[in-house]
Biopython code that builds the backbone (N, CA, C, O; Angstrom):
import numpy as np
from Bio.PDB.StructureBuilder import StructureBuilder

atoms = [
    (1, "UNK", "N", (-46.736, 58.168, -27.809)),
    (1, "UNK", "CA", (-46.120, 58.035, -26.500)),
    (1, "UNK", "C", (-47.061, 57.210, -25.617)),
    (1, "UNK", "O", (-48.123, 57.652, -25.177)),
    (2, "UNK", "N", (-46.706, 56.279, -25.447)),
    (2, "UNK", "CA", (-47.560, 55.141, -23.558)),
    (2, "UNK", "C", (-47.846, 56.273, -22.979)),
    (2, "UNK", "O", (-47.412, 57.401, -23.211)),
    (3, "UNK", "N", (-48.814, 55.802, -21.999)),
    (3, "UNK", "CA", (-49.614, 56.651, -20.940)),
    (3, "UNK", "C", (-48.692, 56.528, -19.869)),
    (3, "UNK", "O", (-48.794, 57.567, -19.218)),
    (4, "UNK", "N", (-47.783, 55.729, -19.322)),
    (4, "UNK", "CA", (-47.002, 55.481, -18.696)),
    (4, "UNK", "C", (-45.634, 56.619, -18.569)),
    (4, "UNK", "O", (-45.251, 57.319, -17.632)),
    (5, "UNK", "N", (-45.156, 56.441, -19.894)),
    (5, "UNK", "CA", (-44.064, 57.561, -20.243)),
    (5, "UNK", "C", (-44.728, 58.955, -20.447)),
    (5, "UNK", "O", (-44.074, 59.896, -19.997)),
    (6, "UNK", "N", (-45.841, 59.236, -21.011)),
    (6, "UNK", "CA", (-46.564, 60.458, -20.759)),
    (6, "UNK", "C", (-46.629, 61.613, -19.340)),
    (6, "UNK", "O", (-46.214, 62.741, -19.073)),
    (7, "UNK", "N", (-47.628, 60.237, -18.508)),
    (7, "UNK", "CA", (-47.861, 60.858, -16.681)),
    (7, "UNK", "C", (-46.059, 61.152, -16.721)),
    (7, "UNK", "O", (-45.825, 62.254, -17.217)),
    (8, "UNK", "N", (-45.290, 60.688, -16.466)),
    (8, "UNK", "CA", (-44.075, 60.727, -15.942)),
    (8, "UNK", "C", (-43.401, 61.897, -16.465)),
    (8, "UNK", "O", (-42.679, 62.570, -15.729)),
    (9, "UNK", "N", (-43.626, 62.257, -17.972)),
    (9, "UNK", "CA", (-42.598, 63.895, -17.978)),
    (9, "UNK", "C", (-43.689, 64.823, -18.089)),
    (9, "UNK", "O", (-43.381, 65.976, -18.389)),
    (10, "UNK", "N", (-45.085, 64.512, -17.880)),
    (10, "UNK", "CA", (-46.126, 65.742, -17.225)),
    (10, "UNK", "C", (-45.505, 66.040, -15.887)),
    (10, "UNK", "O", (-45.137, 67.198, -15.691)),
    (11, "UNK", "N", (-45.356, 65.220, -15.026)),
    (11, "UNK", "CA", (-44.479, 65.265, -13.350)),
    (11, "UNK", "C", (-44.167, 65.994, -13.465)),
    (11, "UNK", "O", (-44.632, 67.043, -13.019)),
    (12, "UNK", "N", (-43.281, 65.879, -14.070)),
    (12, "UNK", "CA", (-41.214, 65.540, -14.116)),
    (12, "UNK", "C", (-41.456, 67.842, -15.004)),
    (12, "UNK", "O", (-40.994, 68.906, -14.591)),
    (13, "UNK", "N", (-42.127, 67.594, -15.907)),
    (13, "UNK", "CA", (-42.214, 69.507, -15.868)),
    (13, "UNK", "C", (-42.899, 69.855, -14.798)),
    (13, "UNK", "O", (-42.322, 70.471, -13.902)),
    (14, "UNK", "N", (-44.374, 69.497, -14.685)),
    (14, "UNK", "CA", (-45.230, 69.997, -13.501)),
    (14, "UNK", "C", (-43.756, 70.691, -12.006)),
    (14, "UNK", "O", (-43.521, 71.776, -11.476)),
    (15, "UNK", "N", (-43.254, 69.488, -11.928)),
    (15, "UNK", "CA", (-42.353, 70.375, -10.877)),
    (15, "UNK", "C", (-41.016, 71.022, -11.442)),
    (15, "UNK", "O", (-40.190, 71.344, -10.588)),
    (16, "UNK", "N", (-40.758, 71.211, -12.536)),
    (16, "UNK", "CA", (-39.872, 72.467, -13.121)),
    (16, "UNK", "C", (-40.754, 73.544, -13.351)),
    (16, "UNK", "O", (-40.376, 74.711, -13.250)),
    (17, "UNK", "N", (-42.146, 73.160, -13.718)),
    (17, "UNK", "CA", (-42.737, 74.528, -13.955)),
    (17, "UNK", "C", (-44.132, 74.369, -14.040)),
    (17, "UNK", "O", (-44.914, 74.119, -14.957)),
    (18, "UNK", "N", (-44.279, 74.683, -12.242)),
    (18, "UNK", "CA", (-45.633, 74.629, -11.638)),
    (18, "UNK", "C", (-46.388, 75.329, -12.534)),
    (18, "UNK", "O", (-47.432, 74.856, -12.982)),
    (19, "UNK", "N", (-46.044, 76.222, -12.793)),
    (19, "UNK", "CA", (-47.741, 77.327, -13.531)),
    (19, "UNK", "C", (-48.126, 76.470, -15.022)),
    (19, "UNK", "O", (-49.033, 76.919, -15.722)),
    (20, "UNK", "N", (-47.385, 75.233, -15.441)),
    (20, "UNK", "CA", (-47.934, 74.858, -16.648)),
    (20, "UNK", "C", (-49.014, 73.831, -16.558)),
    (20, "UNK", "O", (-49.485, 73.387, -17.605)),
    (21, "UNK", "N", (-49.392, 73.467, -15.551)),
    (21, "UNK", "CA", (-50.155, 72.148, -15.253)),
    (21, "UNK", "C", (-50.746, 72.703, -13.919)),
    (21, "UNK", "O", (-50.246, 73.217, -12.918)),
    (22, "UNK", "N", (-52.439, 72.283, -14.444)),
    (22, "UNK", "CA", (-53.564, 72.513, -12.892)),
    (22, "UNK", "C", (-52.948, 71.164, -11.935)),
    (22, "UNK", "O", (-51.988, 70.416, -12.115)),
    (23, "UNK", "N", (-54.221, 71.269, -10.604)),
    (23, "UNK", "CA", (-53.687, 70.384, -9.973)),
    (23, "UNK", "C", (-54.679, 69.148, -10.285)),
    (23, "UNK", "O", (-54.823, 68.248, -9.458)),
    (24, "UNK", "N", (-55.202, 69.155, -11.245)),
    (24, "UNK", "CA", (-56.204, 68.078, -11.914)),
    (24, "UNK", "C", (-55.599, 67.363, -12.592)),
    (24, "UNK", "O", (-55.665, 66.134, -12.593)),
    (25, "UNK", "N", (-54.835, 68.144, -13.350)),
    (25, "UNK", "CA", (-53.852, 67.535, -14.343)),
    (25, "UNK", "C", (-52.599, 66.335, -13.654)),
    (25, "UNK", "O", (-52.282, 65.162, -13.849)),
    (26, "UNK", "N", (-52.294, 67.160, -13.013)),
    (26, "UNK", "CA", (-51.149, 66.349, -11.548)),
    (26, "UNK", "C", (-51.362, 65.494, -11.094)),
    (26, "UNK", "O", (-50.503, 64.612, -11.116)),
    (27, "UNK", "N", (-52.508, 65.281, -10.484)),
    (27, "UNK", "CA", (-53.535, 64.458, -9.773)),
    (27, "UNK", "C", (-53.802, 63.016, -11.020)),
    (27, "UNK", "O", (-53.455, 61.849, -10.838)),
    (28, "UNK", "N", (-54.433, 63.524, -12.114)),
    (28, "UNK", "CA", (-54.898, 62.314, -13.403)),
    (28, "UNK", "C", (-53.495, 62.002, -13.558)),
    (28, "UNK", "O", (-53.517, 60.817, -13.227)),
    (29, "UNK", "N", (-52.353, 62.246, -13.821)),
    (29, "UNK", "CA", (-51.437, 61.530, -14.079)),
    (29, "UNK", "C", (-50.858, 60.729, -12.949)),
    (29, "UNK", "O", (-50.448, 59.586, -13.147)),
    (30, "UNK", "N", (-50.813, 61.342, -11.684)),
    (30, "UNK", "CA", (-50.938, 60.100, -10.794)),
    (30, "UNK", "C", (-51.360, 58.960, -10.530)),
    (30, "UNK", "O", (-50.900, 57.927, -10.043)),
    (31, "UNK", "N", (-52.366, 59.334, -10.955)),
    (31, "UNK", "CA", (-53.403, 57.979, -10.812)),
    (31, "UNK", "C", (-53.430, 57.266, -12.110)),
    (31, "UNK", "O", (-54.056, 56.206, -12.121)),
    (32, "UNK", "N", (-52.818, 57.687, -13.289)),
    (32, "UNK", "CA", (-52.643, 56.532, -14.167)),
    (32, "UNK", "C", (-51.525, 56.108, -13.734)),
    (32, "UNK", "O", (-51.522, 54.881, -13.641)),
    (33, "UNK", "N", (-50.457, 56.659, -13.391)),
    (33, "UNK", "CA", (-49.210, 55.948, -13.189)),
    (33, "UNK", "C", (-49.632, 55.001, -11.635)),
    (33, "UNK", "O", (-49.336, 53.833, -11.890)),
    (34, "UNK", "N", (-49.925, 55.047, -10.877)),
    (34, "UNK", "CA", (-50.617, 54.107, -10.183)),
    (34, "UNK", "C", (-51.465, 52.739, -10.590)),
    (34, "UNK", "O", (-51.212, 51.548, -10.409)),
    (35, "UNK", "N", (-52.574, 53.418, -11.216)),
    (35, "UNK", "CA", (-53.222, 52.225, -12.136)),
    (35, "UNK", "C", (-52.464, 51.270, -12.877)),
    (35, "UNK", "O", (-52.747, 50.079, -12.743)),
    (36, "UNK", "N", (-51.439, 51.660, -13.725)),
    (36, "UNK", "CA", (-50.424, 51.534, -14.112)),
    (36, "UNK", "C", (-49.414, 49.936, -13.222)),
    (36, "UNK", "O", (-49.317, 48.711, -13.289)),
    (37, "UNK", "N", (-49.099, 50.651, -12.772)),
    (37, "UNK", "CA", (-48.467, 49.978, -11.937)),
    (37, "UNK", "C", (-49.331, 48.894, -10.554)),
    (37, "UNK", "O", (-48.611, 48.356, -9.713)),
    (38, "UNK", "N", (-50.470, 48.756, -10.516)),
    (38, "UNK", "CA", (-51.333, 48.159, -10.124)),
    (38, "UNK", "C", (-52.076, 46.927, -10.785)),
    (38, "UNK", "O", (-52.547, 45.865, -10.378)),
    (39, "UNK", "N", (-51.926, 47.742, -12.304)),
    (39, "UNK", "CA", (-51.963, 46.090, -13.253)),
    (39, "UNK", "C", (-51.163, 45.160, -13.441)),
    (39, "UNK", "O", (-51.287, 43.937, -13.500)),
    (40, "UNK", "N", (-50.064, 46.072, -13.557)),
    (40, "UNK", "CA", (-48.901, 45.372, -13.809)),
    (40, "UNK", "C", (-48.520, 44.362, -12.999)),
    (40, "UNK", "O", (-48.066, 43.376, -13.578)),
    (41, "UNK", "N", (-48.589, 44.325, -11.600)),
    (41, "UNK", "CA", (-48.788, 44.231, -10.441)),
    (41, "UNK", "C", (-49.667, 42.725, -10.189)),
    (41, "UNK", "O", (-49.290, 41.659, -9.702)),
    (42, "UNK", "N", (-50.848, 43.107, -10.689)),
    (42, "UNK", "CA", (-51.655, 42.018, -10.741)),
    (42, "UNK", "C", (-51.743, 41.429, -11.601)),
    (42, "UNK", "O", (-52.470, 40.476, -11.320)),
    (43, "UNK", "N", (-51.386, 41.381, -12.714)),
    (43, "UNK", "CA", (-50.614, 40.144, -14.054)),
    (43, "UNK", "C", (-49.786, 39.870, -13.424)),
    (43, "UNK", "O", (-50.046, 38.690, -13.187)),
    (44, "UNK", "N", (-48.645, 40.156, -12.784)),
    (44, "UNK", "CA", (-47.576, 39.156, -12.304)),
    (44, "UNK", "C", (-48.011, 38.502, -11.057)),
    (44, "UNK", "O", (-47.114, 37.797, -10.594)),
    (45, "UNK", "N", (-48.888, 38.505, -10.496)),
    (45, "UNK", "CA", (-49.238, 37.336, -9.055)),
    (45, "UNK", "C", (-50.127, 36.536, -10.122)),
    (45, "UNK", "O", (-49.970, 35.377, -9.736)),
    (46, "UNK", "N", (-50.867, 36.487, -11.105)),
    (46, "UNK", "CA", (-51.679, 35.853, -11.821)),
    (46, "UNK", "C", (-50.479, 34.769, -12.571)),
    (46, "UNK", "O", (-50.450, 33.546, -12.433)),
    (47, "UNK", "N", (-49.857, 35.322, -13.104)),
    (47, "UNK", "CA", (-48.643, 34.085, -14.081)),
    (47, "UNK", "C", (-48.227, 33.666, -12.854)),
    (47, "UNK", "O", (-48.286, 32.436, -12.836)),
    (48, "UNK", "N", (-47.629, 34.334, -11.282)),
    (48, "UNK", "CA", (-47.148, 33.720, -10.706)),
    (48, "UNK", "C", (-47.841, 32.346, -9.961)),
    (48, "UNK", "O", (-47.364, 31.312, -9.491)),
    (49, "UNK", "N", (-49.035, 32.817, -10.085)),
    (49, "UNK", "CA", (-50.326, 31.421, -9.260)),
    (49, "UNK", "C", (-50.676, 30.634, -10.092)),
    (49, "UNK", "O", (-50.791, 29.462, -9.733)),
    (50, "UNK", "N", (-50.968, 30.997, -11.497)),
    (50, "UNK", "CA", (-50.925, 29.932, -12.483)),
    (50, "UNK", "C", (-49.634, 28.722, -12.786)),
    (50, "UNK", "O", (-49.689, 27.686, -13.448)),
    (51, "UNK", "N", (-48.646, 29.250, -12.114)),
    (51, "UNK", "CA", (-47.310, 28.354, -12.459)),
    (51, "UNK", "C", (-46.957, 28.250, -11.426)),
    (51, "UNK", "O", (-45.798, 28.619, -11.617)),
    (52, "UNK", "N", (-47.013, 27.988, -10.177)),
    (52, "UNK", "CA", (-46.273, 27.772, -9.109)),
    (52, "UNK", "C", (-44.682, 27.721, -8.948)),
    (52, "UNK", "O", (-43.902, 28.551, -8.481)),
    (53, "UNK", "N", (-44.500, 26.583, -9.444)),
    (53, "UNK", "CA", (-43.140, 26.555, -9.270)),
    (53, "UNK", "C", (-42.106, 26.672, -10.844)),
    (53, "UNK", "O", (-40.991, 26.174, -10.996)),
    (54, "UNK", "N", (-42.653, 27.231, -11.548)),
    (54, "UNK", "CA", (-42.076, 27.209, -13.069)),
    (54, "UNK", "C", (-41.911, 26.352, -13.658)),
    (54, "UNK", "O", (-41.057, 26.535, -14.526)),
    (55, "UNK", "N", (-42.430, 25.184, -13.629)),
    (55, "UNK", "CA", (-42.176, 23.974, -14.329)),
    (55, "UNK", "C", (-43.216, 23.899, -15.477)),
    (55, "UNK", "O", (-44.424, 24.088, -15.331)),
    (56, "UNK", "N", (-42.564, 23.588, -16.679)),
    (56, "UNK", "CA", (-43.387, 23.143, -17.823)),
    (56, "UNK", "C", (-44.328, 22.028, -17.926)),
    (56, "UNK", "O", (-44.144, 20.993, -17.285)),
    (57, "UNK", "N", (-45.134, 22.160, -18.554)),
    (57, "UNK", "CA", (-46.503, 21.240, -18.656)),
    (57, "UNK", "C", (-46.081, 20.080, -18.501)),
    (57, "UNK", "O", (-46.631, 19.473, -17.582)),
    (58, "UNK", "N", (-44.917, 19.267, -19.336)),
    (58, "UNK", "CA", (-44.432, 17.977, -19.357)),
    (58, "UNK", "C", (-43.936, 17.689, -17.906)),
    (58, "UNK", "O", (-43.867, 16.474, -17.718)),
    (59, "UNK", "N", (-43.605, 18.358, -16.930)),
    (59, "UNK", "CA", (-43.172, 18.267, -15.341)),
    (59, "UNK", "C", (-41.704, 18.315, -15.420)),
    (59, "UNK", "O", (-41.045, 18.405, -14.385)),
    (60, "UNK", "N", (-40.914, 18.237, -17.067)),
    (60, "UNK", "CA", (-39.216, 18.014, -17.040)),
    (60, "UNK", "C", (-38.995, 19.185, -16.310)),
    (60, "UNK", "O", (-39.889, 19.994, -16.060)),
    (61, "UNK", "N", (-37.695, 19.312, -15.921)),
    (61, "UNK", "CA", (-36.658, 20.801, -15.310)),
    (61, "UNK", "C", (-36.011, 21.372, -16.605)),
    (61, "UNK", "O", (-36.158, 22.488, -17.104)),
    (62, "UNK", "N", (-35.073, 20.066, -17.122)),
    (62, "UNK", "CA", (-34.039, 20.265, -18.242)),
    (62, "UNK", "C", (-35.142, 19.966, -19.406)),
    (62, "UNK", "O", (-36.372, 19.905, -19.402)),
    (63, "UNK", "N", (-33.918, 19.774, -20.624)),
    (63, "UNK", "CA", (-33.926, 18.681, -21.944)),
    (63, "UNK", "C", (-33.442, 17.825, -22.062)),
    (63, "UNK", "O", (-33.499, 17.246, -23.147)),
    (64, "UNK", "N", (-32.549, 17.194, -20.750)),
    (64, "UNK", "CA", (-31.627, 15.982, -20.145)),
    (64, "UNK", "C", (-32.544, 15.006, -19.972)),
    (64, "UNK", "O", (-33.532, 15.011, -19.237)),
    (65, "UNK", "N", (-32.174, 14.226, -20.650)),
    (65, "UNK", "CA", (-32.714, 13.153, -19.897)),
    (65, "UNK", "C", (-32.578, 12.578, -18.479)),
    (65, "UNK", "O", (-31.663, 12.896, -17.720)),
    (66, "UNK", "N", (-33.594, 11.675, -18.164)),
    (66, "UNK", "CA", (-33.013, 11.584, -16.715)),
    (66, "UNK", "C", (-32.382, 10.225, -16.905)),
    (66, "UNK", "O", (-32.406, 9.656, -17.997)),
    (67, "UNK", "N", (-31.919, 9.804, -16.023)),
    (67, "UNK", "CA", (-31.526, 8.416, -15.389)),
    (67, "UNK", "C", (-31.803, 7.326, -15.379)),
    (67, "UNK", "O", (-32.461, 7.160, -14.352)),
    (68, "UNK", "N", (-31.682, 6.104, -16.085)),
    (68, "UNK", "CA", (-32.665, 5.146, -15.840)),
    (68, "UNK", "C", (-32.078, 4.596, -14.687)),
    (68, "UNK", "O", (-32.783, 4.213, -13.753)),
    (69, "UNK", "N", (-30.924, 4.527, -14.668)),
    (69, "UNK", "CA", (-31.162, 3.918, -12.750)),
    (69, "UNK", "C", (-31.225, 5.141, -11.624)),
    (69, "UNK", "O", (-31.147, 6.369, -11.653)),
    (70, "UNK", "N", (-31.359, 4.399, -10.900)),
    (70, "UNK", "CA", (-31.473, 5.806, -9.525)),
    (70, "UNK", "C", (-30.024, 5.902, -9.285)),
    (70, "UNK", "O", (-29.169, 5.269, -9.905)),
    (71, "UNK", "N", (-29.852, 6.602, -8.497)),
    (71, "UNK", "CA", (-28.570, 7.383, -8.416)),
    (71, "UNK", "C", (-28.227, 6.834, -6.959)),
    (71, "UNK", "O", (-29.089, 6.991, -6.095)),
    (72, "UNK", "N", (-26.594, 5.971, -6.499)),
    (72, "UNK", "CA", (-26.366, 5.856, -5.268)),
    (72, "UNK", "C", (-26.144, 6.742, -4.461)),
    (72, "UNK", "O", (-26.303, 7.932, -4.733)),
    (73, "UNK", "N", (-25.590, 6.147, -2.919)),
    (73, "UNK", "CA", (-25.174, 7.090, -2.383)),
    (73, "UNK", "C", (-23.704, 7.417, -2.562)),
    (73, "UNK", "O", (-23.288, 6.936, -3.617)),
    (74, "UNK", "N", (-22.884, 8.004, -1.954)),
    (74, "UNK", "CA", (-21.909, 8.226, -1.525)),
    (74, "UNK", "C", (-20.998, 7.530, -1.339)),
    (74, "UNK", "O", (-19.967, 7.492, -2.010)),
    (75, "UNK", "N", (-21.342, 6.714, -0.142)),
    (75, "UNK", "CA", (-21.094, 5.424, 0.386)),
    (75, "UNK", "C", (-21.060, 4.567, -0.279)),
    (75, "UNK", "O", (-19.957, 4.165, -0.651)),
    (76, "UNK", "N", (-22.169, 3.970, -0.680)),
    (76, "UNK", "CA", (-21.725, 2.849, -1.453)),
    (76, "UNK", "C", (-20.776, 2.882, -2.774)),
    (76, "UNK", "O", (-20.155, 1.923, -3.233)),
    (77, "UNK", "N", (-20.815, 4.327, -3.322)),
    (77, "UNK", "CA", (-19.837, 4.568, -4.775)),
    (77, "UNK", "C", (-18.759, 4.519, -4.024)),
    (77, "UNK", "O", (-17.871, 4.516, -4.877)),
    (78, "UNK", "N", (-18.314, 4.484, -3.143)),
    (78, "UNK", "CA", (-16.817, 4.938, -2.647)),
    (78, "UNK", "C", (-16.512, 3.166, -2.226)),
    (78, "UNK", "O", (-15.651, 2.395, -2.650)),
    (79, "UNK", "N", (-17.337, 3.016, -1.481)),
    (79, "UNK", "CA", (-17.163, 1.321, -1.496)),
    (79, "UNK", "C", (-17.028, 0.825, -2.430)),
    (79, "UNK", "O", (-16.079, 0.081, -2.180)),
    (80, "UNK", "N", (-17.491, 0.542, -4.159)),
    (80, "UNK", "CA", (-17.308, -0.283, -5.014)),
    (80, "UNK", "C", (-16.462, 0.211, -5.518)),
    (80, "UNK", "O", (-15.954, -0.357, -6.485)),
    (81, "UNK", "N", (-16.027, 1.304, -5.132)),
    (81, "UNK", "CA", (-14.491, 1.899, -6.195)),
    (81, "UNK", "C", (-13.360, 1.347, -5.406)),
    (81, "UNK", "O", (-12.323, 1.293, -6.068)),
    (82, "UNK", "N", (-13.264, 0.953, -4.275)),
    (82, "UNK", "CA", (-12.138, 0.568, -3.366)),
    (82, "UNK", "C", (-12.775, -0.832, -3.643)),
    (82, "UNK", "O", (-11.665, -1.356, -3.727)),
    (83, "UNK", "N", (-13.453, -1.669, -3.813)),
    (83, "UNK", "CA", (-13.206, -3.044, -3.990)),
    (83, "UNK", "C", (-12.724, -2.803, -5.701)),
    (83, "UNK", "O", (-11.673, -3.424, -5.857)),
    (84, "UNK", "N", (-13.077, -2.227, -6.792)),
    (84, "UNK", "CA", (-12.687, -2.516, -7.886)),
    (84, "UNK", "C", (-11.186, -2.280, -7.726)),
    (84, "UNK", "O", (-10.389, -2.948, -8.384)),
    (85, "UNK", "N", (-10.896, -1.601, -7.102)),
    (85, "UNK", "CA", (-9.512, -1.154, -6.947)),
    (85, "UNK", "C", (-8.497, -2.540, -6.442)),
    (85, "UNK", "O", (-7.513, -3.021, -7.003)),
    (86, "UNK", "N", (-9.298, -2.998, -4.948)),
    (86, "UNK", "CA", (-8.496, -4.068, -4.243)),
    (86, "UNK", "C", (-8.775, -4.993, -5.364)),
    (86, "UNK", "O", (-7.848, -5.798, -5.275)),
    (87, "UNK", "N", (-9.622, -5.403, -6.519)),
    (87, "UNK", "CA", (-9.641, -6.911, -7.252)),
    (87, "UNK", "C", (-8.556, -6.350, -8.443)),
    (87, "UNK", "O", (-8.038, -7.093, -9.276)),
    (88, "UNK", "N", (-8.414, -5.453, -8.384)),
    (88, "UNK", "CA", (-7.310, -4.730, -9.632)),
    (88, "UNK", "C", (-5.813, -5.338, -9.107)),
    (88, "UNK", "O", (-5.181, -6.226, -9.682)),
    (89, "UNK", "N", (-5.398, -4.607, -7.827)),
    (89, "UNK", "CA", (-3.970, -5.040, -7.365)),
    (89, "UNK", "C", (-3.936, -6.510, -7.373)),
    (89, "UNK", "O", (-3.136, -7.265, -7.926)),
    (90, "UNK", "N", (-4.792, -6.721, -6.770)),
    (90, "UNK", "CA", (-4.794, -8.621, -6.404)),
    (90, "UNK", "C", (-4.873, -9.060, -5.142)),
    (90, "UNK", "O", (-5.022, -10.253, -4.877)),
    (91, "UNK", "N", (-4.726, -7.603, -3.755)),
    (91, "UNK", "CA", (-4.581, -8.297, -2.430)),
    (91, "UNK", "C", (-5.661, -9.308, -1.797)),
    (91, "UNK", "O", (-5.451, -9.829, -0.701)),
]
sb = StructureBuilder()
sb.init_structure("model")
sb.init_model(0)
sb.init_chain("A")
sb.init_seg("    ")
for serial, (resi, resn, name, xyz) in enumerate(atoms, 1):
    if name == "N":
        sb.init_residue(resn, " ", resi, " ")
    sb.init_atom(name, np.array(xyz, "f"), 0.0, 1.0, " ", f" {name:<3s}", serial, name[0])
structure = sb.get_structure()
């Protein structure tokens, strides 16, 4: 059994049935389940400061490739679709 799941049903009887457990006993399992949860605690701000923003070593997001051209705006895609359009009809 983890020390983790241990402290927790020492508790978990301790208060169904005070007379089976000192208050030493009560007390040490507190404080592992604290400790416990204090490491845990501090491994995750450690991966979290080591990686900032989650990006992989290579700097990609995806497995997509990106773009070789840049990407327009708005505007101008909406503009060359209405001239391809007007050289289509013929006006």
């Amino acid at each position: 059994m983890k020390d983790k799941k241990a402290a927790k049903k020492l508790l978990r009887l301790a208060k169904e049935h005070p007379d089976w457990y000192s208050k030493k006993d009560i007390f040490y399992a507190k404080q592992i389940k604290k400790q416990l949860k204090r490491d845990k605690k501090h491994h995750e701000r450690e991966i979290s400061n080591s990686n900032t923003k989650g990006r992989r070593v290579d700097g990609l997001r995806g497995k997509s490739e990106q773009p070789k051209e840049p990407r327009q705006s708005k505007g101008i895609w909406v503009t060359r679709l209405l001239h391809k359009a007007l050289s289509l009809v013929g006006l």
